[in-house]
N, C-alpha and C positions, 0 to 999 in steps of 0.2 A: 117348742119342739126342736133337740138338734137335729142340724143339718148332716148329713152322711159327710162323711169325708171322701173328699176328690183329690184323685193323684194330682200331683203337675205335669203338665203336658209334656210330648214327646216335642225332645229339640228343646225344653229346656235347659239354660248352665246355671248348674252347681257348684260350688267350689271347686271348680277345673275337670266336671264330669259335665257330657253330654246324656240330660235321657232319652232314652229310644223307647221304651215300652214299662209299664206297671208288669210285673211277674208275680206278686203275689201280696197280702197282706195278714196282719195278725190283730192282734187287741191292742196293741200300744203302737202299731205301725203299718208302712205302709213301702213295700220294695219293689223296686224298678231295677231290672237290666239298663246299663248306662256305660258311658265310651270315655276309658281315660285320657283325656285330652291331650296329655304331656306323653306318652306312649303310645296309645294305639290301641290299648287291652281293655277287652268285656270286661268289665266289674258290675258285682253285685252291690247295690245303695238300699239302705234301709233308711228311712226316716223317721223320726219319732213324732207321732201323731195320734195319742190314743182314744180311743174309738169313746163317745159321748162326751168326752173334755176336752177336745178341741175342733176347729175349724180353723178355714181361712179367710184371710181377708182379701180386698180386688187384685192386691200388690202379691197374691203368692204365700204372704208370712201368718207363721202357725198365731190364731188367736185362741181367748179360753171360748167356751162354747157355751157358760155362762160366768159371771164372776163370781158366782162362788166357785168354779173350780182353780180359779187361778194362782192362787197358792200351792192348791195340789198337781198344778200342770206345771210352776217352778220349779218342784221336791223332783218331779219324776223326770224331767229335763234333765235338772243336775246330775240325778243318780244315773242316766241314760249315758249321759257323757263321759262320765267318771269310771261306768263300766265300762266302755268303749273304748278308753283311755288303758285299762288295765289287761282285757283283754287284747288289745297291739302286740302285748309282751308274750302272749300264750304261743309256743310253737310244738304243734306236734300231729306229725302225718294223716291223722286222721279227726282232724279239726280244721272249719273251715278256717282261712288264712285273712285273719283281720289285717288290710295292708294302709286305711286311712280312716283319719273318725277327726270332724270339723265342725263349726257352727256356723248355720246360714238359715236365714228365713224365717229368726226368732225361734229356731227348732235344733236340734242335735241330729246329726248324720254318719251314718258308719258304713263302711266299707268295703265288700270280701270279696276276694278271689272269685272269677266265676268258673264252674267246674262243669265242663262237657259229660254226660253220662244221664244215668235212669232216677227215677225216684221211687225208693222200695216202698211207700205207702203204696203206690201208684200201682208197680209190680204185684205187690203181695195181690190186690184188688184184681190183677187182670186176668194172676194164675189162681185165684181163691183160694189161699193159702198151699198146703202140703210142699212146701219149700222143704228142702233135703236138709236133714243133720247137717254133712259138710256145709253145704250154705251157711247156713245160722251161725256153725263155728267163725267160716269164716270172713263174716260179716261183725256176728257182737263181742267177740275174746279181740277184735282191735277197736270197736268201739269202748268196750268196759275197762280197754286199756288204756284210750284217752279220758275217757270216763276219771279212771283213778287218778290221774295226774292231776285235775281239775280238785277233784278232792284231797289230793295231799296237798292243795293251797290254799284252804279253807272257800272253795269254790264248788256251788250246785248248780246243776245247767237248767232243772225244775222244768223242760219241757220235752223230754227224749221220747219218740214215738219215729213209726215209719216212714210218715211223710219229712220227719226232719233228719231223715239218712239218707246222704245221696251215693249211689253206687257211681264210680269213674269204670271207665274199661274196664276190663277183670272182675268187675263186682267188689272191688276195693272202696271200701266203706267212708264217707266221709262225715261226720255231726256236723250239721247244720243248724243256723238259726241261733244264734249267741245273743238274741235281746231279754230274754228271761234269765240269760245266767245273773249268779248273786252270790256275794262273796259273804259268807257265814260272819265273818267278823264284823261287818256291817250291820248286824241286828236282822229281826224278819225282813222282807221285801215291804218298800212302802210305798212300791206302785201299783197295789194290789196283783193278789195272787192270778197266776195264769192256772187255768183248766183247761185240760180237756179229757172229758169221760173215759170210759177207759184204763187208760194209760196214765191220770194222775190217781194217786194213792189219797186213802182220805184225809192223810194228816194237812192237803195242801186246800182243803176244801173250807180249813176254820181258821181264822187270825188269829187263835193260840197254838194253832197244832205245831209238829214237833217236825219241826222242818229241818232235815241233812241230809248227807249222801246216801241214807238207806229210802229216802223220798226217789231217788235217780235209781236206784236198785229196781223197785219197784216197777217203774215207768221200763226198763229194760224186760223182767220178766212179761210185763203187759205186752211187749212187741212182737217178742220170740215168741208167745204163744198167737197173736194174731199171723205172724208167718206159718205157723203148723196150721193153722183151721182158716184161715181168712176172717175172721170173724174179729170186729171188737166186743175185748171184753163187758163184761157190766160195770158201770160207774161202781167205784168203791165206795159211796154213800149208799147203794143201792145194797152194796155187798154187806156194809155195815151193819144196817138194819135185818137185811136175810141173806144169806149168804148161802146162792143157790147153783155157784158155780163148781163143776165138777171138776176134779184135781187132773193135773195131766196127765198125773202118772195114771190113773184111770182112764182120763179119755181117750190120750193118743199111744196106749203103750203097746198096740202092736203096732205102732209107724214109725218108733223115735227109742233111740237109747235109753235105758231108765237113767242115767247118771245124768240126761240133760232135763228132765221130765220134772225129777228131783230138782232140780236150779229152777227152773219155770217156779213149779209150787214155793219151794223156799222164798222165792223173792218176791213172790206176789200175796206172802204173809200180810194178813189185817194188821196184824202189829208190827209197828216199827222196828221194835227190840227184838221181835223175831225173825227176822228179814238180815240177810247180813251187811254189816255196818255198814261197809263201804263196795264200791265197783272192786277195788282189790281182793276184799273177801271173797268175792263173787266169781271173781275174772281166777284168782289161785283155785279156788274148788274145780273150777271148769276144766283147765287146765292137768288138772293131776289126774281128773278122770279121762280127760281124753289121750292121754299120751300112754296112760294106763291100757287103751284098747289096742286090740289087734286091728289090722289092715284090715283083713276082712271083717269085723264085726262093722268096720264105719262100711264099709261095700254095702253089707248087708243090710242096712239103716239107710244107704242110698237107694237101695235099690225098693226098699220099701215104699218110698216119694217118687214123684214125678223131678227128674233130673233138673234144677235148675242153672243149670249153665247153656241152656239154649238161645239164641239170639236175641238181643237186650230187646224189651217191650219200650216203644218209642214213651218220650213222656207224653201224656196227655195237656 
């Protein structure tokens, strides 16, 4: 039977980080808030430790959790680090800020920026959705903008949902969570695919499906409409087989522009090829439609929702 995996305790050092607390984990990892030693600055540490293929040993350092997995816990170390490595070089406001990535502990470690503010999974959950047009604007046209930049480098981020957008002051949007991205040039992912219901599209559910940036399209439309209803959507296996979800432009069209209702359904298309190709496609249609309205028609679509700029919901 494997053993769960256990953080490393508080007050231990890291490669010149102190940790102070576990803040959260995923499928391949395991992140702690931690104190950079040589400055003074909160950082975010992610460690690579994925869930049934490793464990530790008495000394702290990642072991495999059986030896057959050990091979595949060397591929996905490597590839861990390598992305870590590549992402350092990503710079753009609305991504979080890779500032170090090292090896210690027979494991890969990466880095980020820690950013004071809310977490819109968290929000969306506490307002049960009906989040205002303006919001959504101005929350996912600068995400699908870092969005695009990722994909003009032949790079998928394969895991966008709301708990991995953190809102700073303002509601100024930031992508979080950089251990699923995957550089297209690289071949499929071969530290098995990340899911989560929802918000991944089916093509990421099979190890042939047709993984790129209309996979990240997707995962967008899935957010913007959990901000409109609160509700996650249906698994796209489920949608696959019966596809029992009602169109937005149906459901929420006396609460929401139709030109944003439209982008929801377009990019939460079953088919890949009908989804549009990239965050850029996505982020220019949005764009011309909104600039295209009147003052007052977005009023009028605010005033339909419940105001979200009211004082930030603490994180949970």
């Amino acid at each position: 039977m494997t053993q769960p995996r256990k953080p490393l305790e508080p007050g231990t050092l890291v490669g010149g980080y102190e940790l102070l607390k576990p803040i959260g984990k995923g499928g391949f990892s395991l992140i702690y808030l931690a104190l950079d030693l040589d400055c003074g600055d909160e950082v975010v540490l992610k460690e690579y430790l994925p869930d049934k293929l490793a464990t530790r040993d008495h000394r702290g350092r990642l072991i495999p959790a059986d030896a057959a997995h050990a091979l595949t816990l060397e591929r996905g170390r490597k590839l861990f680090f390598l992305e870590a490595k590549a992402l350092a070089s990503v710079h753009h406001p609305n991504i979080v800020q890779v500032r170090d990535f090292f090896l210690a502990n027979a494991t890969a470690y990466l880095v980020m920026q820690y950013e004071r503010g809310k977490n819109l999974g968290r929000y969306v959950k506490a307002r049960r959705g009906g989040l205002s047009a303006t919001f959504l604007l101005g929350v996912f046209l600068p995400i699908l903008d870092a969005l695009a930049m990722l994909h003009r480098g032949s790079t998928v981020h394969l895991d966008v949902k709301p708990s991995n957008i953190h809102l700073r002051y303002g509601n100024a949007p930031i992508l979080l969570d950089l251990g699923a991205v995957h550089s297209l040039t690289a071949g499929r992912p071969q530290r098995g695919q990340i899911i989560t219901p929802g918000f991944s599209p089916v093509e990421q559910y099979y190890k042939r499906g047709d993984i790129g940036p209309w996979t990240d399209v997707y995962a967008v439309g899935a957010s913007m409409r959990n901000c409109m209803d609160g509700k996650t959507p249906p698994p796209a296996v489920d949608r696959h087989s019966n596809d029992t979800l009602i169109p937005a432009t149906i459901q929420f069209r006396d609460r929401y522009p139709t030109f944003l209702l439209e982008a929801v359904d377009w990019a939460m298309q079953m088919e890949p090829g009908r989804r549009p190709q990239d965050a850029r496609e996505l982020l220019e249609s949005l764009r011309r439609s909104a600039s295209d309205l009147h003052s007052g028609d977005l009023a009028e679509a605010r005033n339909k929702t419940r105001d979200a700029d009211d004082p930030a919901v603490p994180p949970g």
